[in-house]
C-alpha positions in Angstrom: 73.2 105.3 1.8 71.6 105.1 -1.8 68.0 104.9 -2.8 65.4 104.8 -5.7 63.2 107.0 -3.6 63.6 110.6 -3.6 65.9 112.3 -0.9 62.3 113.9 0.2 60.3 110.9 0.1 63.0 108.8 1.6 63.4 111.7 4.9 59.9 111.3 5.2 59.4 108.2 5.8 62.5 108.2 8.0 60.9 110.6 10.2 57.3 108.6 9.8 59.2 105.7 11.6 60.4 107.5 13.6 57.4 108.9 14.8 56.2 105.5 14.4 58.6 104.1 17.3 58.4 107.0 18.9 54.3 106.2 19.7 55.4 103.1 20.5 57.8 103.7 23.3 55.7 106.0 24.9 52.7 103.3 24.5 54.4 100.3 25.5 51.2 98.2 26.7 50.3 97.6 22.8 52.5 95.5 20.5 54.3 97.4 17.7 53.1 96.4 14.3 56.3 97.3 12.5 56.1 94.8 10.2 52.4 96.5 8.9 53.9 100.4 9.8 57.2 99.7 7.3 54.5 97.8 4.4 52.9 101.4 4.5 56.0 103.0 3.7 57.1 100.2 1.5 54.3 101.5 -0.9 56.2 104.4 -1.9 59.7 102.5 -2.2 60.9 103.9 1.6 60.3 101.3 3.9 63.3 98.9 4.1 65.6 102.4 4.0 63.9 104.0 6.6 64.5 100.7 8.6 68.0 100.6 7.7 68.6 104.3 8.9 66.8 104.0 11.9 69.0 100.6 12.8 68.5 99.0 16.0 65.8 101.6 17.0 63.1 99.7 14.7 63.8 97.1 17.6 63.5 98.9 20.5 60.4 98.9 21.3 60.8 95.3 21.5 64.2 95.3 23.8 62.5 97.5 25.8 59.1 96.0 26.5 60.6 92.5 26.7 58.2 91.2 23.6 59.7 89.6 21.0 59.0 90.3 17.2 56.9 88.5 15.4 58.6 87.0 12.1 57.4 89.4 9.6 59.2 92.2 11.5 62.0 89.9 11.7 61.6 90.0 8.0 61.4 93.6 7.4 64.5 94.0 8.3 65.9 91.3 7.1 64.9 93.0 3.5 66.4 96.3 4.5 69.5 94.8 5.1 69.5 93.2 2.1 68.3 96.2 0.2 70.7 98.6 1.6 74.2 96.6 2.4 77.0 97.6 4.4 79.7 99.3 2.0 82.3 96.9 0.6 84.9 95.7 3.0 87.8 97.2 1.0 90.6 98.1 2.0 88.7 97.5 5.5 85.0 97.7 6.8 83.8 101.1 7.6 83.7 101.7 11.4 80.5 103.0 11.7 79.1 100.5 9.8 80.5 98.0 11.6 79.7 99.5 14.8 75.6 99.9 13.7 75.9 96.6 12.4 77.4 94.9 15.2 74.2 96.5 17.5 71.6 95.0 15.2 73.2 91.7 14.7 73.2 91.9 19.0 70.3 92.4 19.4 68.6 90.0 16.7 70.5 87.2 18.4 69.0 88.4 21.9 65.4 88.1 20.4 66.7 84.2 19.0 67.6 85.4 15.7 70.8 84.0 13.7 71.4 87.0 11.2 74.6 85.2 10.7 73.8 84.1 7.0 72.2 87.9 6.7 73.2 88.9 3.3 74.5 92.5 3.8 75.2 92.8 6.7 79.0 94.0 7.9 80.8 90.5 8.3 83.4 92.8 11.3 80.0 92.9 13.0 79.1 89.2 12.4 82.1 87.9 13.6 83.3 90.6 15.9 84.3 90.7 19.6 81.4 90.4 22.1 82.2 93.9 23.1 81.7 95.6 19.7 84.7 97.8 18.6 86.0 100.5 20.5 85.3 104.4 19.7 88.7 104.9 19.5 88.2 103.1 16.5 85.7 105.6 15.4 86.8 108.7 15.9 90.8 109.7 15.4 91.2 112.1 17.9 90.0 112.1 21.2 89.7 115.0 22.1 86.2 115.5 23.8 84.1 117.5 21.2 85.3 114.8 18.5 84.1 111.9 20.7 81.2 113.4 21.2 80.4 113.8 17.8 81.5 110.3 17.4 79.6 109.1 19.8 76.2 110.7 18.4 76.2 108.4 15.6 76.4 105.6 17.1 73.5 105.5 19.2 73.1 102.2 17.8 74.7 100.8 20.6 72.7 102.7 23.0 70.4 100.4 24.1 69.8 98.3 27.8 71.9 94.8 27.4 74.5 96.0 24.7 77.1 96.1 26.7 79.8 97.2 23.9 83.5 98.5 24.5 82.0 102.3 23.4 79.1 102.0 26.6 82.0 101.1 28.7 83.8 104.1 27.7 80.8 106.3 28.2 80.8 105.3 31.7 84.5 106.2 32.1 84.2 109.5 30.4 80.5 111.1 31.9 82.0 114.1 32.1 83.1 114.9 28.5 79.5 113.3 27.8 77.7 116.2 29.9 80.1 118.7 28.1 79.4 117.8 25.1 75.3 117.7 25.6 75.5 120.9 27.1 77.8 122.5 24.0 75.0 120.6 21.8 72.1 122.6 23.4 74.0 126.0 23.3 74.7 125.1 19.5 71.1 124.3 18.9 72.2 120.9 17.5 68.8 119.3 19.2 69.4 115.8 17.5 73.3 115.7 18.7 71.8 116.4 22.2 69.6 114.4 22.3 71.7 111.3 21.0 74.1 112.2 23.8 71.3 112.5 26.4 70.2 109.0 25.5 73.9 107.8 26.2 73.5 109.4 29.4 70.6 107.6 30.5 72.3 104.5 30.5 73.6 103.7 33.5 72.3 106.2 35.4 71.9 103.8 38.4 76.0 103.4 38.2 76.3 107.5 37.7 73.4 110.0 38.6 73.5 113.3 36.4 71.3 115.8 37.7 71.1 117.8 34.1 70.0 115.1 32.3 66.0 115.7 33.3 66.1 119.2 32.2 67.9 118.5 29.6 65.2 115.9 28.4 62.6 118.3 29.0 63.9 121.5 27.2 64.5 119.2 24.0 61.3 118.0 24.0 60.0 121.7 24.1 62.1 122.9 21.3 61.6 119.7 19.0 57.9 119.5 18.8 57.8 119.3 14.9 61.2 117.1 15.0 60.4 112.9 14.8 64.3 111.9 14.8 65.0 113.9 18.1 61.7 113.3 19.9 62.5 109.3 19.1 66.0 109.9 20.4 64.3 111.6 23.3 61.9 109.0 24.2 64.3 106.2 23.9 66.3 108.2 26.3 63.2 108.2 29.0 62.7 104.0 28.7 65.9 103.6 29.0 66.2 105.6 32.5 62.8 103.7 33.7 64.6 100.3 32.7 68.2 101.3 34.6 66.4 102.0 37.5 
C-alpha cells in the first residue's frame, strides 16, 4: 500500500490505532470515538491509511460490543477506502485483497451499511459468495506452515459472525493451527502468533484448546512495547468471552 506520509509517520499511526482499538476492547463500556481518534491522525496525512491497514479491526470494537457506528466513523472509512483502493483487477483481483475486502464489506452491511457503491473497494468482495473465498485460494500449497502463514494475514476474517469458507477451514484444521502458533512463539514471530491465537479463539465453544490461555498470556508479556500484537491479543480475549 502507497502513501504521501512517510513509511515512519505512516507505522506510527498504524500502531496509534492500534493502540487506539486496543483501549477500546479492553474498555468496552465507553463508545469508541474513531471517527475523532483517526481526525487526529488525519492531521499528519496517516489516518485514512492507518484505517485501511488495520481493516475490519477499526470495527471491532463495535461488532464486539453490539453498538453501532455513528456515521462519521462510517465515514472514516469510507475515505480510507477511497484513498487507498484495492489494486486493479487485472489479470484477476488479488486474493488477499479480496479476502480483507470481503470482511469489511461483511461487516458494514451487518451494522446497515451498503458499501456496495464504495469506490475502491475489491468488486470479488462486493459481489462475492456469502462465504468469502477459500484459503486454498490464498495460499498455493497446503502444507501446514504455508497455511499458517496464510492464514495470519487474514485475520480480517477473524471476527464473531463472519462465518467465511477460511473460519470453516480453521475449524477443520485446529491442529495445524496449534502447530503453527506454537512454531510462531519458538520463532519469536509475536505478531504471527498472535494472529493465529486470535483464529483460535474462535470457536472455542465447538473446540477447547488448552494452550491457547498461556499462549495469550506469554505474548502479552513479551509485547509490552508492541500495539499491532497486543490489539491482535485483545481481540483474541473478546472474542473467547463472546464464543462462550
Amino acid at each position: 500500500m502507497s502513501t504521501s506520509a512517510s513509511p515512519t509517520r505512516f507505522e506510527a499511526a498504524t500502531r496509534a490505532l492500534a493502540a487506539d482499538v486496543t483501549r477500546a476492547l479492553r474498555d468496552h463500556e465507553h463508545p469508541f470515538p474513531l471517527e475523532r481518534r483517526v481526525a487526529a491522525l488525519d492531521e499528519q496525512g496517516s489516518g485514512p491509511g492507518a484505517v485501511r491497514v488495520l481493516g475490519t479491526d477499526v470495527l471491532a470494537p463495535f461488532v464486539l460490543s453490539g453498538r453501532l457506528p455513528d456515521p462519521g466513523d462510517v465515514a472514516v472509512v469510507r475515505a480510507a477506502v477511497r484513498a487507498f483502493p484495492a489494486p486493479p483487477a487485472t489479470p484477476a483481483p488479488d486474493p488477499l485483497w479480496a479476502a480483507r475486502d470481503w470482511a469489511l464489506y461483511r461487516v458494514l452491511r451487518r451494522f446497515g451499511v451498503d458499501a456496495s457503491e464504495w469506490e475502491g473497494l475489491c468488486l470479488t468482495a462486493v459481489g462475492g459468495s456469502d462465504t468469502g473465498p477459500g484459503l486454498s485460494e490464498v495460499a498455493k500449497s497446503q502444507r501446514w506452515p504455508a497455511w499458517c502463514a496464510s492464514l495470519a494475514q487474514l485475520t480480517a476474517l477473524a471476527l464473531p459472525g463472519l462465518d467465511s469458507a477460511v473460519r470453516a477451514e480453521t475449524l477443520a484444521a485446529r491442529v495445524d493451527l496449534t502447530r503453527g502458533l506454537a512454531r510462531s512463539m519458538l520463532r519469536r514471530d509475536h505478531l504471527t502468533a498472535a494472529r493465529l491465537a486470535r483464529w483460535l479463539a474462535l470457536d472455542t465453544h465447538a473446540a477447547a484448546e488448552p494452550l491457547l490461555d498461556p499462549a495469550l498470556k506469554h505474548l502479552e508479556l513479551l509485547s509490552a512495547d508492541q500495539p499491532r500484537v497486543l490489539l491482535e491479543l485483545a481481540l483474541a480475549r473478546r472474542i473467547t468471552e463472546t464464543e462462550h
